[in-house]
C-alpha positions as a Markdown table, in Angstrom:
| # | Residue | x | y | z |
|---|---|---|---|---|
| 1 | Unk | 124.2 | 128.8 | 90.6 |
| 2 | Unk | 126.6 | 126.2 | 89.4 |
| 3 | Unk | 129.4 | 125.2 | 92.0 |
| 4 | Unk | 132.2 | 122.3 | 92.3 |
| 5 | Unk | 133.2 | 120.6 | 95.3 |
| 6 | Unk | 135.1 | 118.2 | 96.8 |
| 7 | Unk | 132.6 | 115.1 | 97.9 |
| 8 | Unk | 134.7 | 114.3 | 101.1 |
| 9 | Unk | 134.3 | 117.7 | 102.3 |
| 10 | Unk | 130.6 | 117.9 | 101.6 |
| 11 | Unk | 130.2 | 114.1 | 103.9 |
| 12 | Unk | 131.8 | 116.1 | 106.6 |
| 13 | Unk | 130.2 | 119.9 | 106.6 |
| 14 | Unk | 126.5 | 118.6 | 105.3 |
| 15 | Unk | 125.5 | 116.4 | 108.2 |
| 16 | Unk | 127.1 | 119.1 | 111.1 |
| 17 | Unk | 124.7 | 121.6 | 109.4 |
| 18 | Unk | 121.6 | 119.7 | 109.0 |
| 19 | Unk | 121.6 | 118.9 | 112.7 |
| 20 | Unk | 121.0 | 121.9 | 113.3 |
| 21 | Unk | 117.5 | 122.3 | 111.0 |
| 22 | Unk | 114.3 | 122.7 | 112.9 |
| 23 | Unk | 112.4 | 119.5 | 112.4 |
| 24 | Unk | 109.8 | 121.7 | 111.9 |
| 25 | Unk | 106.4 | 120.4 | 110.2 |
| 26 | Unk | 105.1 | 123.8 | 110.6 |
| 27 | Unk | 107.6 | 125.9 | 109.2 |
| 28 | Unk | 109.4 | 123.9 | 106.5 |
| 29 | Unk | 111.9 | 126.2 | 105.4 |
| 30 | Unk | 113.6 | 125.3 | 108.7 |
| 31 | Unk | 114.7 | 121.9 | 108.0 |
| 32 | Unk | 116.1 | 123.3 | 104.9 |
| 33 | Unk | 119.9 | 124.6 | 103.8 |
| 34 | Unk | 120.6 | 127.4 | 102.3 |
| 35 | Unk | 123.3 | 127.4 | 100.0 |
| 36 | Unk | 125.4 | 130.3 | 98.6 |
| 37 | Unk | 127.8 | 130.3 | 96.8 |
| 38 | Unk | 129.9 | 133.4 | 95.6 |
| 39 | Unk | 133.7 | 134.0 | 95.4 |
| 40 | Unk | 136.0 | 131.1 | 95.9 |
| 41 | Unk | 133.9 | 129.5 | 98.5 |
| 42 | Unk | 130.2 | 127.7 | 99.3 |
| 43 | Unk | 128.2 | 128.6 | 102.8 |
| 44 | Unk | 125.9 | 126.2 | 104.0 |
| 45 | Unk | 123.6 | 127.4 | 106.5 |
| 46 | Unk | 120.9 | 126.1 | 108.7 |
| 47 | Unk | 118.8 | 127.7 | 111.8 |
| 48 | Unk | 115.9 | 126.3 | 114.2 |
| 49 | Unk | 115.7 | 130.2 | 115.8 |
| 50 | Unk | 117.7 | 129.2 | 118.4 |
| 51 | Unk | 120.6 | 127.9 | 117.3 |
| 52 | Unk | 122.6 | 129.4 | 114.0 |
| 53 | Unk | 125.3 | 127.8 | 111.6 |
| 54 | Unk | 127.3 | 128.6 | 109.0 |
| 55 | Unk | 130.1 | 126.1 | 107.3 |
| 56 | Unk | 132.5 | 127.5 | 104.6 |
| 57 | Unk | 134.1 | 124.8 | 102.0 |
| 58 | Unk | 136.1 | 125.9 | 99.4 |
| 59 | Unk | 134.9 | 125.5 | 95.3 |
| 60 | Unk | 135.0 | 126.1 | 91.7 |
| 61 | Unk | 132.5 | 128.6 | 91.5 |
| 62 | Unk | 131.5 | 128.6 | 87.4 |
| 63 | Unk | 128.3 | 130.6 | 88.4 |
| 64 | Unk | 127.1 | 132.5 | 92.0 |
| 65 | Unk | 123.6 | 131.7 | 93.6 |
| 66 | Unk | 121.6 | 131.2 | 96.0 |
| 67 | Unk | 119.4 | 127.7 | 96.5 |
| 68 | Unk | 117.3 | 126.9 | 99.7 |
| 69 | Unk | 117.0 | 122.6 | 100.3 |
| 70 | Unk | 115.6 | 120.2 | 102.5 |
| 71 | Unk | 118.4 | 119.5 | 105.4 |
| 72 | Unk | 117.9 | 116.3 | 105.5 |
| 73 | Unk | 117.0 | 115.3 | 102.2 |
| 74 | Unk | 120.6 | 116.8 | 101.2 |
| 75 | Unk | 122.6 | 115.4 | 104.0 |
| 76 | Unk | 121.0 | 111.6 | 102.7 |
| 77 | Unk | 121.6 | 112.5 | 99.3 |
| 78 | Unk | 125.5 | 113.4 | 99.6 |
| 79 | Unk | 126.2 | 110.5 | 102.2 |
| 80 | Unk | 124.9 | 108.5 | 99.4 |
| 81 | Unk | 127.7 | 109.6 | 96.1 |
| 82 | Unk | 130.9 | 107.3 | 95.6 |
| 83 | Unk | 133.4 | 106.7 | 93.1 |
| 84 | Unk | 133.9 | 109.7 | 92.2 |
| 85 | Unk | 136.0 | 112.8 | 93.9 |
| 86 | Unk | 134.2 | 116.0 | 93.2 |
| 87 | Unk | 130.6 | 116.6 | 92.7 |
| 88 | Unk | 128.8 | 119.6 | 90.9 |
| 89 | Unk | 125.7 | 121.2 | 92.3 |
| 90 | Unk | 124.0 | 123.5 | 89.9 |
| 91 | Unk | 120.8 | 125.7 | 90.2 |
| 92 | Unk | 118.5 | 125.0 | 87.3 |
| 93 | Unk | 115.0 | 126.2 | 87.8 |
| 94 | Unk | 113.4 | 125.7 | 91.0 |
| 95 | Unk | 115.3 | 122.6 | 91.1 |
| 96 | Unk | 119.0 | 122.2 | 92.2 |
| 97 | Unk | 120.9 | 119.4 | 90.2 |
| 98 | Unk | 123.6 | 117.0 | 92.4 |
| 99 | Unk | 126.2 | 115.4 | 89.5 |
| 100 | Unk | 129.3 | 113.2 | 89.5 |
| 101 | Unk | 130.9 | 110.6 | 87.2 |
| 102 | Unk | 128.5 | 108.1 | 88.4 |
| 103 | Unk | 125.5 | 110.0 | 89.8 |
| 104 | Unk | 122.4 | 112.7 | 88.5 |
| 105 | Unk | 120.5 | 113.4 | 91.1 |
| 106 | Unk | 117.9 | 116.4 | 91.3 |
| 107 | Unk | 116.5 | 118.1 | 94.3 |
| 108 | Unk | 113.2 | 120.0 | 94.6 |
| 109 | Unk | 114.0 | 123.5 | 96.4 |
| 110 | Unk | 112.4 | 126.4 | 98.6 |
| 111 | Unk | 112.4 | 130.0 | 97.7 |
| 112 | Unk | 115.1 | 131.2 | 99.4 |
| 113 | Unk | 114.1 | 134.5 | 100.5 |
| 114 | Unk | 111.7 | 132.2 | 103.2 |
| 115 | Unk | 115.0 | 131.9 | 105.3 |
| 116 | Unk | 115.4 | 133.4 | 108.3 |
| 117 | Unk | 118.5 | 135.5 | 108.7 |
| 118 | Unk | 121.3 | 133.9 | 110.8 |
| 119 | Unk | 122.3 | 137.2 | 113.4 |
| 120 | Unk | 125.7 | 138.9 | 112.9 |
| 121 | Unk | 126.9 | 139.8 | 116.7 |
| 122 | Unk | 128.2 | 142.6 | 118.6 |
| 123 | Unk | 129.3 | 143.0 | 121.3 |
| 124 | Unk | 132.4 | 142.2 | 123.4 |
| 125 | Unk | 135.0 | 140.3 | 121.8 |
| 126 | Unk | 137.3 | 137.8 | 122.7 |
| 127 | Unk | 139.7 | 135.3 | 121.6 |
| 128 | Unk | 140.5 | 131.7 | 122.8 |
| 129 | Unk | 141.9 | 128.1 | 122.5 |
| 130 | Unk | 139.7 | 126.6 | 120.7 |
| 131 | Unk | 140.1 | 122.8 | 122.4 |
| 132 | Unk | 140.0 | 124.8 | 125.7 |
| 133 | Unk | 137.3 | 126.5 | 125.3 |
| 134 | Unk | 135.5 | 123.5 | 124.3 |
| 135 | Unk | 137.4 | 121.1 | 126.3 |
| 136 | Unk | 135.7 | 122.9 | 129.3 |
| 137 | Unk | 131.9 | 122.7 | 128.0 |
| 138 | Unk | 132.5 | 118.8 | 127.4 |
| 139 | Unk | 133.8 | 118.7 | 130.9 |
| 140 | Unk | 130.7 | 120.2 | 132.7 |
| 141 | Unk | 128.1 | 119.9 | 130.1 |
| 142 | Unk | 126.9 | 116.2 | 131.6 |
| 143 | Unk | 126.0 | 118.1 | 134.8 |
| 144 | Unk | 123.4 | 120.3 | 133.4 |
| 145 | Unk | 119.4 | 119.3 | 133.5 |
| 146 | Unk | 117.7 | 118.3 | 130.3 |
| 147 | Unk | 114.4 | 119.7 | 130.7 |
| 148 | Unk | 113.4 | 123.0 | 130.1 |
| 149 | Unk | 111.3 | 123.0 | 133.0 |
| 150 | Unk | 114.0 | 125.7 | 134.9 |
| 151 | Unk | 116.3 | 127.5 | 132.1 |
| 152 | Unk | 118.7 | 128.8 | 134.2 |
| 153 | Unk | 119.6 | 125.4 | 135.2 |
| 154 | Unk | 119.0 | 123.9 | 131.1 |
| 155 | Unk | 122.5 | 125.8 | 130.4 |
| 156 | Unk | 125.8 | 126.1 | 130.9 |
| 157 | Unk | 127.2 | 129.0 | 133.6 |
| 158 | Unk | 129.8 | 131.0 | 131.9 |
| 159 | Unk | 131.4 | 134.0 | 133.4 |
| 160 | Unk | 135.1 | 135.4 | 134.3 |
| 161 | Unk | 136.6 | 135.8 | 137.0 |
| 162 | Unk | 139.8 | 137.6 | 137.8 |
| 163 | Unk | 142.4 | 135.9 | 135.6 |
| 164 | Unk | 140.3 | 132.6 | 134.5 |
| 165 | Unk | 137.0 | 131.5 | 132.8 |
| 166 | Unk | 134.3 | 129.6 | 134.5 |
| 167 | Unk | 132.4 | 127.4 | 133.0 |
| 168 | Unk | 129.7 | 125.7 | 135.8 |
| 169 | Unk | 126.4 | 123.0 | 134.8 |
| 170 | Unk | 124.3 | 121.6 | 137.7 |
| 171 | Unk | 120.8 | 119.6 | 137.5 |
| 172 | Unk | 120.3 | 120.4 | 141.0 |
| 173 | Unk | 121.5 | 116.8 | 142.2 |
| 174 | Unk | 125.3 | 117.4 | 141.1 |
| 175 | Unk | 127.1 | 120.0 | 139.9 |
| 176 | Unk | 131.0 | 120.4 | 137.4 |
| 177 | Unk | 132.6 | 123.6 | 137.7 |
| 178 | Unk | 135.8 | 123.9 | 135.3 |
| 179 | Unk | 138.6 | 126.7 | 135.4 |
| 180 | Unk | 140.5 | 128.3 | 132.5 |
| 181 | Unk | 143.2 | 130.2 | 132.9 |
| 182 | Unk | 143.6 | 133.3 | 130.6 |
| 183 | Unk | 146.7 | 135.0 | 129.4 |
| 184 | Unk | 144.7 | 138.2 | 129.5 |
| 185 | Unk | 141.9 | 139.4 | 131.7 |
| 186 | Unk | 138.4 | 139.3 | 129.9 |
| 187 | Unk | 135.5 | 141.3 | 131.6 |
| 188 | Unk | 131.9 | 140.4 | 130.8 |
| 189 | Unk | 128.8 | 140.0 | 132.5 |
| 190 | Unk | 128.2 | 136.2 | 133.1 |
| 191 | Unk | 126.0 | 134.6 | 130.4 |
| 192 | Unk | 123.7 | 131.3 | 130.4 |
| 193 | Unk | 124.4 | 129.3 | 127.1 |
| 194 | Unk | 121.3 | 126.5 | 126.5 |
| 195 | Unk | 122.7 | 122.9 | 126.8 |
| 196 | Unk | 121.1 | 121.8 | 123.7 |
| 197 | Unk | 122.8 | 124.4 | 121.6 |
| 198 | Unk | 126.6 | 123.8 | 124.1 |
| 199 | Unk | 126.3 | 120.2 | 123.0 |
| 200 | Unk | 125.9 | 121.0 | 119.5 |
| 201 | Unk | 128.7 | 123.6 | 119.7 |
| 202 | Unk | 130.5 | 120.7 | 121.2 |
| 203 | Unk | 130.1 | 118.3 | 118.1 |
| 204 | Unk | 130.9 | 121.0 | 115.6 |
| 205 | Unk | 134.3 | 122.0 | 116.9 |
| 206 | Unk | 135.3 | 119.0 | 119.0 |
| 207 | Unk | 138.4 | 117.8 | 118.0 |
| 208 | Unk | 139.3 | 121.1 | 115.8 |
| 209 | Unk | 142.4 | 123.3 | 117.2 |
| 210 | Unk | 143.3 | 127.2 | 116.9 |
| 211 | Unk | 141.6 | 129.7 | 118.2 |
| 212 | Unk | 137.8 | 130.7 | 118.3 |
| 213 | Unk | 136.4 | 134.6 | 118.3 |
| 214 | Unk | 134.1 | 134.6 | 120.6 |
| 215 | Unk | 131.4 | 137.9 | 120.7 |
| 216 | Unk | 128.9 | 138.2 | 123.6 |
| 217 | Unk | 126.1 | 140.3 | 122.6 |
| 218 | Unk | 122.9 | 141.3 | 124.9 |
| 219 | Unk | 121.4 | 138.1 | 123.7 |
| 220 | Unk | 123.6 | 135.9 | 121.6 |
| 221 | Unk | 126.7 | 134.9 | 121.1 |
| 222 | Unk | 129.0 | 133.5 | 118.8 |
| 223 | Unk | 131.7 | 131.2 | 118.5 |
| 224 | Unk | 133.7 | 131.3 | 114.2 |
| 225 | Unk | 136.9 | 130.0 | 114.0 |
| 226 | Unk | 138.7 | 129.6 | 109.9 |
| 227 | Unk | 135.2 | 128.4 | 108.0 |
| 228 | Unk | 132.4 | 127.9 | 111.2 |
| 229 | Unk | 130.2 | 130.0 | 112.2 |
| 230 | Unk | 127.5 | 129.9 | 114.8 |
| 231 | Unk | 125.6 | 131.5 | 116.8 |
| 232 | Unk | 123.5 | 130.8 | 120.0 |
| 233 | Unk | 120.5 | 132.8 | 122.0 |
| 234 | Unk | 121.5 | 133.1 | 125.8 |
| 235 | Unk | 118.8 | 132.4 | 128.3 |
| 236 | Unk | 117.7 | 135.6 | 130.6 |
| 237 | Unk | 118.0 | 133.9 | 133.6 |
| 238 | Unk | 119.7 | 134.2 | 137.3 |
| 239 | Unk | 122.3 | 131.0 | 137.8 |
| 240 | Unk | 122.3 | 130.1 | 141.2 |
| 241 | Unk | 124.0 | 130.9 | 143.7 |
| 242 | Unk | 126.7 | 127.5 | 143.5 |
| 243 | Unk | 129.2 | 128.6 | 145.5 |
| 244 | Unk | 127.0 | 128.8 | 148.6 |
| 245 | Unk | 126.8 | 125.2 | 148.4 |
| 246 | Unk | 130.6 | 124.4 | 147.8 |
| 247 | Unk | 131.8 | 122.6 | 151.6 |
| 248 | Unk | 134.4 | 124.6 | 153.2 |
| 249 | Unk | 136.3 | 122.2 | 154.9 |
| 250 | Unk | 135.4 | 118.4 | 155.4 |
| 251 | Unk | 136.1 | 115.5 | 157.7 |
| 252 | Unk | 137.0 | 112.7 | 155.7 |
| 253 | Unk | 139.2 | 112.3 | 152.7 |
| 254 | Unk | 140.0 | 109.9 | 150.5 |
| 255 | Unk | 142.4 | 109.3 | 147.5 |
| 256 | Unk | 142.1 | 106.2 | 145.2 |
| 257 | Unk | 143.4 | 105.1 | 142.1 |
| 258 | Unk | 140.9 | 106.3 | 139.1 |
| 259 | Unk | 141.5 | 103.0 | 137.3 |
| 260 | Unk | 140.3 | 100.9 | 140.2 |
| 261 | Unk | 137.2 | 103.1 | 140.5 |
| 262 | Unk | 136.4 | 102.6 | 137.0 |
| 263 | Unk | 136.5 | 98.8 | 137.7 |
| 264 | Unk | 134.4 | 99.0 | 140.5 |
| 265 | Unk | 131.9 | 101.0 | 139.7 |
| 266 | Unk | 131.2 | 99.0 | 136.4 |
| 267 | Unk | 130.5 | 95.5 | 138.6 |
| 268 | Unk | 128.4 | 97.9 | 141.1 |
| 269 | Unk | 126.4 | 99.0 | 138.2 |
| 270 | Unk | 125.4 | 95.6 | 137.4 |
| 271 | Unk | 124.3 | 94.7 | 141.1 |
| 272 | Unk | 122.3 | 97.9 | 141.4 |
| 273 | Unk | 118.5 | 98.6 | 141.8 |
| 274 | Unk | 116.4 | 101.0 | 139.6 |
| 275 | Unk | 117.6 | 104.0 | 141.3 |
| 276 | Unk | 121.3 | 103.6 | 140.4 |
| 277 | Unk | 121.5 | 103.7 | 144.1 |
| 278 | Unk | 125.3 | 102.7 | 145.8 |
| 279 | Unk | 126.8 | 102.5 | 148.8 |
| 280 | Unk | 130.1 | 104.2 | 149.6 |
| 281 | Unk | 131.6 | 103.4 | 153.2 |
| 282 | Unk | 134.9 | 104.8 | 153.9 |
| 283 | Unk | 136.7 | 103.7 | 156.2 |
| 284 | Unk | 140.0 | 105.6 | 157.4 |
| 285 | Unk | 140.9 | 102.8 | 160.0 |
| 286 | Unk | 140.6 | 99.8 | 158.0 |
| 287 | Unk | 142.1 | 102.0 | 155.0 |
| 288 | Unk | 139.1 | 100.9 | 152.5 |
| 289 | Unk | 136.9 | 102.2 | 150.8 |
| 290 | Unk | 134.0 | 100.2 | 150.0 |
| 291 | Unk | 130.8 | 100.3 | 147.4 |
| 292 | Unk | 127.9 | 98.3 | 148.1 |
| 293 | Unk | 124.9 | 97.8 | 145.7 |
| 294 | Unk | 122.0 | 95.3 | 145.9 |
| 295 | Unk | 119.1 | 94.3 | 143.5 |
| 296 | Unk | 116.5 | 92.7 | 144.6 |
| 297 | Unk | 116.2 | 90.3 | 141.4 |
| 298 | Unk | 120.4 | 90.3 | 140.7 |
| 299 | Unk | 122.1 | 89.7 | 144.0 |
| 300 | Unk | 124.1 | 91.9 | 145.4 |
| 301 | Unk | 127.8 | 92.9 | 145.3 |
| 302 | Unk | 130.7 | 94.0 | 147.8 |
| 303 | Unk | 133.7 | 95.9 | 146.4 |
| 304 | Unk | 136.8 | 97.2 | 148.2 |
| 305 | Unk | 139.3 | 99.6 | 146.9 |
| 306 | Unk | 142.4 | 100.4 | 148.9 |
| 307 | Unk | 144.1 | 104.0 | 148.9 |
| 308 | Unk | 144.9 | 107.0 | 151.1 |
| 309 | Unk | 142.4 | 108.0 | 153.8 |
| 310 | Unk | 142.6 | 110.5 | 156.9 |
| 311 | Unk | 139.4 | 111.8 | 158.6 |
| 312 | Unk | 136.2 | 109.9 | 160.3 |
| 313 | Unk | 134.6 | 107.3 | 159.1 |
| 314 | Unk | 131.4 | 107.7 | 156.9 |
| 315 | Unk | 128.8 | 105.8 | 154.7 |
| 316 | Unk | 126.7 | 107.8 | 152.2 |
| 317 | Unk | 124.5 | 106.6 | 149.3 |
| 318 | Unk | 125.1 | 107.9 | 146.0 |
| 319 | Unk | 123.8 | 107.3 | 142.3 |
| 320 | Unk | 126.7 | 105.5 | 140.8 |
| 321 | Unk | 126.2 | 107.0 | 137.4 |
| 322 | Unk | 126.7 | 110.4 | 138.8 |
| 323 | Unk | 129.8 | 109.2 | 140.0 |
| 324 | Unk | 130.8 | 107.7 | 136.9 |
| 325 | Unk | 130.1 | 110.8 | 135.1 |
| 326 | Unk | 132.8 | 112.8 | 137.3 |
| 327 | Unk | 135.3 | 110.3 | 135.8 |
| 328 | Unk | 135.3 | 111.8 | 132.4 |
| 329 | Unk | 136.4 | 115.1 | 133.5 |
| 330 | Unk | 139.0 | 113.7 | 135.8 |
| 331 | Unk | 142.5 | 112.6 | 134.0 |
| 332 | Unk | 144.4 | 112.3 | 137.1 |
| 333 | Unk | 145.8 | 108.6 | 137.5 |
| 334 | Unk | 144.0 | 109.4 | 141.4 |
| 335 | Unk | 140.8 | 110.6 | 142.4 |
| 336 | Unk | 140.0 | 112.2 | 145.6 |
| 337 | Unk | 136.9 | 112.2 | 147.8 |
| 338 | Unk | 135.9 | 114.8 | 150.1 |
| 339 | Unk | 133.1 | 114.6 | 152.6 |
| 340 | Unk | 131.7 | 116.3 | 156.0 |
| 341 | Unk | 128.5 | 114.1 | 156.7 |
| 342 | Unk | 126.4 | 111.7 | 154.7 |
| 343 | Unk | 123.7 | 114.6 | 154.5 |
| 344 | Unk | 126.0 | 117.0 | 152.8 |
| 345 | Unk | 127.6 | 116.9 | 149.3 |
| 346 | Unk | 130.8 | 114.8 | 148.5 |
| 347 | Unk | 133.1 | 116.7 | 146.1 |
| 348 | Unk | 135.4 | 114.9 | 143.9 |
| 349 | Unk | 138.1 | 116.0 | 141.6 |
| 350 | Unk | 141.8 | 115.2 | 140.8 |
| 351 | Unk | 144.6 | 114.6 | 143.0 |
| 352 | Unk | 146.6 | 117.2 | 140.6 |
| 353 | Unk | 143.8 | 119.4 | 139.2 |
| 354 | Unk | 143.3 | 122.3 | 140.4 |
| 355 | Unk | 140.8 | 123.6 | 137.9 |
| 356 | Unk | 137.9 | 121.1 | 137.8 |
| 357 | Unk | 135.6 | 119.8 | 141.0 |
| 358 | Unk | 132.3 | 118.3 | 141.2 |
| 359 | Unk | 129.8 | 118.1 | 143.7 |
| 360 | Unk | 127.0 | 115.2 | 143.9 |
| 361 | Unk | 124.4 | 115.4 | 146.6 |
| 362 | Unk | 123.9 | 112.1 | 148.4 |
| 363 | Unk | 120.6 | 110.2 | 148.0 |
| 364 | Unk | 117.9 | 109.7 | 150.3 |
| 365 | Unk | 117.4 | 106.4 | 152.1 |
């Protein structure tokens, strides 16, 4: 194999794919890379079993091959060449050789046949806007619960219904539901996408446009648009039942400026105790509402905001980082509040958006 690139191209592709290795001390070949190169074009691949990639560059291809190489070894290795534009990587032995006007660099490789194949899928196909589509996993992914302790709650909801795509995340404590609309109805069985691999998918194509083929199969799926490619395992699981929990009608609402939340939640934070514990009292009568935190070692801190308010009077206690997190799905220049009773969840969204709410549960006393 002996193959030309552009070095700027590399910086960006080589680091996205080695993210993706295993770590694996067992099973070395998954930290590695494979590399293959044929046509006009080089793949790079990577794969910890549960997540799949594949990133297409352009090249001068002199010679076609295969060559299997430590992820991370790679990704230092081409962060590392300057002064030079294009850099030639070339198969010689069991070795792979890295050269520029400035650099010779050689690389010890893997047989290549050790690599695990990254799955084609089939299944149901669709098309979408690719910063939608991903738009709408960053905008509920924060919601969803780290561990692995419950899968079905480790992952991101995904399913259709009528004319829109829902994409829903809950740790239990608070839950983001986003809405897409779609130009053309798209029937599938609901899926459960793991949140490790959403927020990978998330870095990948964050910030790319066009469209992305989706393809749901029994148990993967994957997302290519131009030159990505991955591909992610779904987790057999039941989602619950969210909607159950989603208040009806409440008794007190509130509309404030997001900027002046912003504000006041950062001095709360400072003032609050290890449980990220504030106060929210809102007052209709008085037209406040009001966010009270205390440390026992800080002080303690009072902050009013002034909006729109109709309904009873309440006071609930919430983690203010939950509250902060709502913020980054909410563009609206307001914010609304609504609640029932301090035992029940608050929903927040904004004033103009129909297609995002979140739900936080209120702490315990």
């Amino acid at each position: 194999m002996k193959v030309e690139c552009i070095i700027e191209k590399l910086k960006a592709i080589v680091p996205q794919v080695e993210r993706v290795t295993g770590k694996n001390l067992a099973l070395p070949v998954l930290n590695s890379i494979l590399i293959v190169a044929s046509g006009k074009t080089v793949k790079f691949r990577a794969t910890n079993l549960d997540l799949g990639i594949e990133v297409e560059v352009p090249a001068k291809i002199e010679k076609e091959g295969i060559v299997l190489v430590p992820g991370g070894l790679l990704s230092s290795v081409v962060s590392t060449l300057y002064g030079a534009k294009n850099v030639v990587l070339e198969k010689k032995g069991q070795n792979l050789h890295i050269s520029t006007i400035n650099n010779n660099l050689l690389i010890k490789t893997y047989p290549e046949d050790d690599f695990p194949t990254i799955p084609i899928v089939s299944g149901d196909e669709f098309v979408f806007e690719l910063n939608r589509l991903i738009g709408a996993f960053k905008e509920v992914s924060y919601s969803a619960a780290l561990s692995d302790i419950k899968p079905e709650i480790s992952s991101v909801y995904v399913a259709e219904q009528g004319n829109e795509l829902i994409c829903v995340a809950t740790d239990s404590f608070r839950l983001a539901e986003k809405k897409i609309k779609l130009q053309k109805p798209k029937h599938f069985h609901p899926i459960l996408i793991p949140i490790r691999n959403i927020n990978e998918i998330i870095r990948v194509f964050d910030g790319k446009f066009g469209e992305v083929k989706v393809l749901v199969g029994k148990n993967q799926i994957s997302l290519s648009n131009e030159n990505i490619y991955i591909t992610s395992r779904l987790i057999d699981g039941n989602f619950p039942d969210y909607k159950q929990i989603i208040p009806k009608e409440y008794t007190t609402k509130a509309v404030v400026l997001r900027q002046d939340l912003i504000n006041s939640l950062k001095v709360a934070s400072v003032f609050s105790g290890k449980f990220n514990e504030v106060k929210v009292n809102i007052s209709p009568k008085s037209k406040t509402m009001e966010l009270y935190t205390k440390h026992q070692e800080v002080g303690e801190n009072t902050t009013q905001i002034e909006g729109t308010f109709s309904g009873d009077a309440v006071e609930a206690n919430f983690n203010h980082k939950y509250l902060f997190d709502a913020l980054q799905s909410i563009e609206d220049d307001s914010v609304v509040f609504e609640l029932t009773t301090p035992n029940k969840p608050m929903v927040m969204r904004g004033a103009h958006d129909v297609t995002f709410q979140y739900l936080v549960m209120p702490m315990n006393r």
